[in-house]
C-alpha positions in Angstrom: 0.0 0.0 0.0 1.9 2.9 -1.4 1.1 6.1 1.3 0.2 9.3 0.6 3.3 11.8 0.2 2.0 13.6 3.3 1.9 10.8 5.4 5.5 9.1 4.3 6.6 12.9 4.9 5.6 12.8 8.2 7.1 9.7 9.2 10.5 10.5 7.9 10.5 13.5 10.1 9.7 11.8 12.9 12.2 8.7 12.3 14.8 11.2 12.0 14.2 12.3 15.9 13.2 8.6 17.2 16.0 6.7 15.6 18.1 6.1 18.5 19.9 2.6 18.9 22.7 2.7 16.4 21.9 0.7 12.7 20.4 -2.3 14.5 17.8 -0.2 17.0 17.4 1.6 13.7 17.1 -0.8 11.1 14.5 -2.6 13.8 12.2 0.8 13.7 12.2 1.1 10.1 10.7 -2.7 9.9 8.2 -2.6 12.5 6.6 1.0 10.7 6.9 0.5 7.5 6.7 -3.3 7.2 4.5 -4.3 10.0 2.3 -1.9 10.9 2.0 0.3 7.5 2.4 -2.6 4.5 4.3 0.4 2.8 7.1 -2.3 1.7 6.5 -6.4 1.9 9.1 -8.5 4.2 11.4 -9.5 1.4 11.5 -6.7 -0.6 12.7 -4.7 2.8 15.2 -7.7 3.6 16.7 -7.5 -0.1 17.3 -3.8 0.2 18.8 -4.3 3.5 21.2 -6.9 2.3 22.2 -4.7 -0.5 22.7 -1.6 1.7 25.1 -3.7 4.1 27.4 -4.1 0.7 27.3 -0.9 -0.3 29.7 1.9 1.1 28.1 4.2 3.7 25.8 4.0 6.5 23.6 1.0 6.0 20.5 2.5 8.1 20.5 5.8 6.5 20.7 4.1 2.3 17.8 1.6 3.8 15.8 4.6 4.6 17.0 6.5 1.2 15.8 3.2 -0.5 12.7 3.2 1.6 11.5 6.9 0.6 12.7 5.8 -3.1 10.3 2.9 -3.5 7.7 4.6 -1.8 8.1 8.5 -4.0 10.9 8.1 -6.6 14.5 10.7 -6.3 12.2 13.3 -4.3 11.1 10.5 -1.2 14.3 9.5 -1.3 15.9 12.4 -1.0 13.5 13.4 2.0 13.7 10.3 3.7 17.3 10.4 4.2 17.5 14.5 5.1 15.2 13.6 7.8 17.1 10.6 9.0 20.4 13.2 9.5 19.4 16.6 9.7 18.2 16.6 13.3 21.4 14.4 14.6 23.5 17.1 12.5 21.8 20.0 14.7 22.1 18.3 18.3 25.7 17.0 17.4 26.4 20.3 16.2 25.3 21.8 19.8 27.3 19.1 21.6 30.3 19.8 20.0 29.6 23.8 20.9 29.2 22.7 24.8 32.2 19.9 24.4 34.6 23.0 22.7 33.6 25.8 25.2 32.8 23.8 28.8 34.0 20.1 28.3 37.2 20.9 30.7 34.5 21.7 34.3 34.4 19.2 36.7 31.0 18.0 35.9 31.2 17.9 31.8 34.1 16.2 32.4 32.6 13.5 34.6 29.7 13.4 32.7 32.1 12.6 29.5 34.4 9.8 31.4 31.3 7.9 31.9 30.0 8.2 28.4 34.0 7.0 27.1 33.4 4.1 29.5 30.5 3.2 27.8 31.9 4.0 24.5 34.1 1.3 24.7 31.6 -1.2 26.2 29.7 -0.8 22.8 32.7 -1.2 20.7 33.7 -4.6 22.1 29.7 -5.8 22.0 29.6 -4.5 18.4 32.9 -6.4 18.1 31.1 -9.9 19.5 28.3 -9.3 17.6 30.1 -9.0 14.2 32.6 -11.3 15.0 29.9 -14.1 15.6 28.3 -13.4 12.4 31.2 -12.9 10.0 33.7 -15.4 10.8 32.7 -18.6 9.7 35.3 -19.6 7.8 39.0 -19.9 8.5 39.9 -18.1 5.5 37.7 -15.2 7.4 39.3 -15.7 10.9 42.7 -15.2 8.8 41.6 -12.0 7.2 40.1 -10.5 10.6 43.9 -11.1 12.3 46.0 -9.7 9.0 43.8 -6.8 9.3 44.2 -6.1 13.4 47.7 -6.4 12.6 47.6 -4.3 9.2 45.6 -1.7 11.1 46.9 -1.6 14.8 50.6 -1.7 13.5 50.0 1.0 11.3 51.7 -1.0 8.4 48.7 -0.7 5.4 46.1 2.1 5.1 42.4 1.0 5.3 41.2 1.0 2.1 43.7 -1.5 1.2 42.9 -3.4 3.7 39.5 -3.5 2.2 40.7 -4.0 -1.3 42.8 -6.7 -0.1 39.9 -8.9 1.9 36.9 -7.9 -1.0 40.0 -9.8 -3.3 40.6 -12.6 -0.9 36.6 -13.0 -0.4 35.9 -13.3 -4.0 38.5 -15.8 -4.7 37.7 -17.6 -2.3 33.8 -17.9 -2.7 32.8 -15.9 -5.7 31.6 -18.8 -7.4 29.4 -20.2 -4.5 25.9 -20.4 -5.0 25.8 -19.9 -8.8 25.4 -16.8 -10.9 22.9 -14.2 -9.7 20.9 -12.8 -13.1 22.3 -9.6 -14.6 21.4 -6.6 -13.1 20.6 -4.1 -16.9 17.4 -4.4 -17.0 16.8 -1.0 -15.2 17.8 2.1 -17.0 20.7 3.6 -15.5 19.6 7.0 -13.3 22.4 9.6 -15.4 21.2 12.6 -13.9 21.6 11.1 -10.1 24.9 10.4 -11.3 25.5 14.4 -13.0 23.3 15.7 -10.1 26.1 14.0 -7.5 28.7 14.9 -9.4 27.8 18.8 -9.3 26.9 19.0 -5.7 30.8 17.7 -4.7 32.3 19.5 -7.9 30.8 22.9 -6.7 32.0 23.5 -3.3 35.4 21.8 -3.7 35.9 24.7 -6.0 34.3 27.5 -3.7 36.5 26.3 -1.2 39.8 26.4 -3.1 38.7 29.3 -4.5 37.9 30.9 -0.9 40.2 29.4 1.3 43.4 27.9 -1.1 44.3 24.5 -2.3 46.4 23.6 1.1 43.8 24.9 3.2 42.2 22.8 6.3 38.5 23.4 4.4 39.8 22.0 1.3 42.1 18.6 3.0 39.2 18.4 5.2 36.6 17.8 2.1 39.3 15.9 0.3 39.7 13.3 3.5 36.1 12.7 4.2 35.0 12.4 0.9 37.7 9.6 0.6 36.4 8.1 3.7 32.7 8.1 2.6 33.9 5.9 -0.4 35.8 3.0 2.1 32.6 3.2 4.8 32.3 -0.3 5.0 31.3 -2.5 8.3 29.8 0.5 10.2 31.2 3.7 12.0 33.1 1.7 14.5 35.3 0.2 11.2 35.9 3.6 9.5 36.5 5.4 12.8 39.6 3.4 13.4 41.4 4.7 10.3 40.1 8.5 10.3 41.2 8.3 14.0 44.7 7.4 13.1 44.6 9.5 10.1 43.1 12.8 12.5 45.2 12.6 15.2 48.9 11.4 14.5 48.8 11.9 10.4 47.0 15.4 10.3 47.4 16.0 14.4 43.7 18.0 13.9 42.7 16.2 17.0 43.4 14.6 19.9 42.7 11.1 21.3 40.6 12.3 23.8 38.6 14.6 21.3 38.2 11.4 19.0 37.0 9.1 22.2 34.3 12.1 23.6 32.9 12.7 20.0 31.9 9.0 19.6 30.3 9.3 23.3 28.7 12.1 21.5 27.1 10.4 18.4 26.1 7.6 20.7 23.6 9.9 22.8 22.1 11.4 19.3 20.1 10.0 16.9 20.7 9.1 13.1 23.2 7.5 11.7 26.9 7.1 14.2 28.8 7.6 11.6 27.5 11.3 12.2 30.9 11.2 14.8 32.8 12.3 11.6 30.9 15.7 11.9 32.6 16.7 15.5 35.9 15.6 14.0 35.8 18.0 11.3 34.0 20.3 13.8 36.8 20.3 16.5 39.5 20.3 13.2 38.4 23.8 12.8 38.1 24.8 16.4 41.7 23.8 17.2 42.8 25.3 13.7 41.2 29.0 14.6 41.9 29.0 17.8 38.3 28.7 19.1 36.7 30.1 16.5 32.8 29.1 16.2 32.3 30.2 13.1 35.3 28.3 11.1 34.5 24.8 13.2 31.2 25.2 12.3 32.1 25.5 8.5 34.5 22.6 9.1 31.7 20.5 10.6 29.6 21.2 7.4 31.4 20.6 5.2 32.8 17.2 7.2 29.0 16.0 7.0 28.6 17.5 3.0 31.8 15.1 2.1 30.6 12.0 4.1 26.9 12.1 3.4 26.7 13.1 -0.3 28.5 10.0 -1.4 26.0 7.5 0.7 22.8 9.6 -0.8 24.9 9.1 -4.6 25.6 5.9 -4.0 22.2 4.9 -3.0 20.5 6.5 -5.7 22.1 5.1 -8.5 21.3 1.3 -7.2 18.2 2.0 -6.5 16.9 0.6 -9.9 18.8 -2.6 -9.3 18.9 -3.3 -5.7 16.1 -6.6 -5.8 18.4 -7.8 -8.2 21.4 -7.5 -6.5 20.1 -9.0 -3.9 21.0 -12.4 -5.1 24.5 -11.3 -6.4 26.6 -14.0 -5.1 29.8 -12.5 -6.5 28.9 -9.7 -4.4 28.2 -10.7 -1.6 31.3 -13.5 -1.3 33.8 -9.9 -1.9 31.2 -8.5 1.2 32.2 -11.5 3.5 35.9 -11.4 3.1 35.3 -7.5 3.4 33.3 -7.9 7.1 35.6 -10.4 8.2 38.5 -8.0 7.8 36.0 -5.4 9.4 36.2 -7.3 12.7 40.3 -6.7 12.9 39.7 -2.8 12.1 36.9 -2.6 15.1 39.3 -4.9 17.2 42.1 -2.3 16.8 39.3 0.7 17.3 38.3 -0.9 20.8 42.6 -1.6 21.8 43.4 2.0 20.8 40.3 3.3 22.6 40.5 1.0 25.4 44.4 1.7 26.4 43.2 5.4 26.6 39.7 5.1 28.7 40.9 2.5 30.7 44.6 2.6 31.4 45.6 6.9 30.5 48.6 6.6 32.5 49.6 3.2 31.5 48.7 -0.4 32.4 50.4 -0.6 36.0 47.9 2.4 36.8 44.8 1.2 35.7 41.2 3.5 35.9 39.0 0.9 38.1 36.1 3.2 37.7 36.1 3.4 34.3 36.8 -0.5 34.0 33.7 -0.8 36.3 31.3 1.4 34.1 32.4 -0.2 31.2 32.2 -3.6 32.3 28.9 -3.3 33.7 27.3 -1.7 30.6 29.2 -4.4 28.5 26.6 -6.6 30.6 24.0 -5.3 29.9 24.1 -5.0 26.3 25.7 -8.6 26.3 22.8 -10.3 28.5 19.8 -7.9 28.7 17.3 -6.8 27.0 18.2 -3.1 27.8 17.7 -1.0 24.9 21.3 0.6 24.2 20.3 4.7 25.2 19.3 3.6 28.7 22.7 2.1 29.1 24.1 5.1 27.7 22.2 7.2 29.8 23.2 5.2 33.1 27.3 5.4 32.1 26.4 9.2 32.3 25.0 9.1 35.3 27.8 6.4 36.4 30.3 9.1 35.3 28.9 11.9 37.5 28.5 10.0 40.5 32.1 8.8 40.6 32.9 12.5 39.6 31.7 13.3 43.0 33.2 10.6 45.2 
């Protein structure tokens, strides 16, 4: 039952304030309203599309929900489905990172933040688990999850090789599993998506060099994240472990702690996490001006205008094809290899993070509190049926207790 444009309109606004829970509290909102109690899209068409957005670079949640508003309204409800599903996270993170930038050194931000990093790392090493159980199956898999914790954690490759390398190994290895999926033409390719995309990153990559310089931070900063949209694969925890190394030793635009405080962050917003790219590129500018509100906020725009456009692109031009390649075993054999590698990156995400939550001053002087915190919200995403904010919201409130003790 296809909805009025009104109606579908109103849903996407309000998904784009309720959609808390990361891609999998997401994903699960998405099905229940538009699957099980609208009818707007049938089980396995939504299932399709969803397996399709997991192989696709970008954040899986937000391309379901392009996909969504596409099947429902053509370009336009896509288009509007997924602005709704970011813009309101990209105003609240926007405020955060205003607060975090002006206050985040008083006693109780500061506590208020340990708490969240606590967490943060408790969800990392359950997003770990949960990945891990799903996508190594294989010993070829387990193989390319260690090459890549070493690849990563040792600094020795950069992370889209690392990708390249495991899509390779995973085709090899099982491209021909399953038998050919059926070709994928019969849809006529969408060239003005393609020319429309193309304009919207062409345009202000040239009113930045043109305003600011070829060298400038606004111009590497759009360079950087445009090249990190491309290699999103696996989630935000997966691309966060190479734009960390790359923002804070390659670039030095940030520090650890900034990194570790902007994913706490993303976690209490909602939309997509991969939204914690924004309050890199926001505190990138702050550090660059010296504290000037105006430039981070530029930074942070144009941080979200690099990583988003290429998801809503992306999207877009397989929307036509998506049912079919559904079934695209090639595909999905290069995607295995791809999120078995995935596990490795998140692995050395959660050591790097870990070392500086849990042990700042070094492993002889370990940070019992915020081993408790994160231990004890590890729990309760491992064994409970807790939804995921609530244990956010108690590691904040953890955090600020022990800040007064």
């Amino acid at each position: 039952m296809q909805p009025a444009r009104r109606e579908a309109f109103r849903f996407w606004l309000k998904l784009g304030f309720i959609s808390f829970g990361g891609p999998a509290g997401q994903i699960a909102i998405m099905h229940r309203e538009v699957v099980e109690l609208r009818h707007w899209v049938d089980e396995r068409a939504f299932m399709q599309a969803l397996n399709v957005c997991m192989l696709l670079p970008g954040p899986e949640a937000l391309q379901l929900a392009i996909w969504l508003g596409w099947r429902l309204h053509g370009p336009a409800g896509g288009l509007f489905a997924g602005l709704c599903f970011i813009l309101p996270s990209m105003v609240i993170l926007l405020a955060l990172s205003f607060v975090y930038a002006l206050h985040g050194d008083l006693p109780l931000v500061a506590a208020g933040l340990a708490g969240l990093k606590a967490t943060v790392i408790a969800l990392i090493v359950q997003a770990l688990v949960r990945i891990a159980g799903r996508a190594l199956k294989h010993p070829l898999h387990w193989l390319l999850a260690i090459v890549a914790f070493v690849l990563i954690a040792g600094r020795l490759a950069p992370f889209p090789f690392v990708l390249a390398g495991a899509a390779l190994a995973g085709l090899l290895a099982g491209g021909d599993a399953g038998g050919r999926a059926e070709s994928p033409a019969a849809a006529g390719f969408p060239c003005r998506t393609l020319a429309a995309g193309v304009v919207l990153w062409v345009a202000p990559a040239l009113a930045i060099v043109a305003l600011a310089g070829p060298q400038s931070l606004f111009t590497t900063l759009y360079r950087f994240f445009t090249s990190a949209a491309l290699v999103t694969f696996g989630g935000a925890y997966a691309i966060l472990a190479w734009v960390n190394q790359q923002a804070v030793e390659a670039y030095g635009w940030i520090t650890q702690a900034d990194a570790i405080a902007g994913l706490a962050l993303a976690e209490t917003t909602p939309g997509p996490l991969i939204m914690v790219l924004q309050f890199i590129g926001f505190m990138a500018g702050w550090h660059a001006s010296g504290g000037d509100g105006a430039a981070a906020t530029v930074a942070a725009v144009l941080t979200s205008w690099a990583t988003f456009l290429p998801a809503f692109v992306v999207i877009l031009l397989a929307a036509p094809y998506v049912l079919r390649l559904a079934e695209n075993h090639r595909l999905a054999a290069a995607f295995a290899g791809i999120t078995a590698a995935v596990v490795g990156v998140i692995a050395s995400l959660a050591l790097a993070f870990g070392r500086s939550v849990l042990f700042p001053t070094g492993l002889e002087s370990p940070d019992w509190g915020a081993i408790a915190i994160a231990a004890a919200a590890f729990a309760a995403l491992q064994w409970s049926r807790l939804d995921m904010l609530w244990v956010v919201a108690g590691g904040l409130v953890a955090g600020l207790a022990l800040g007064f003790v």
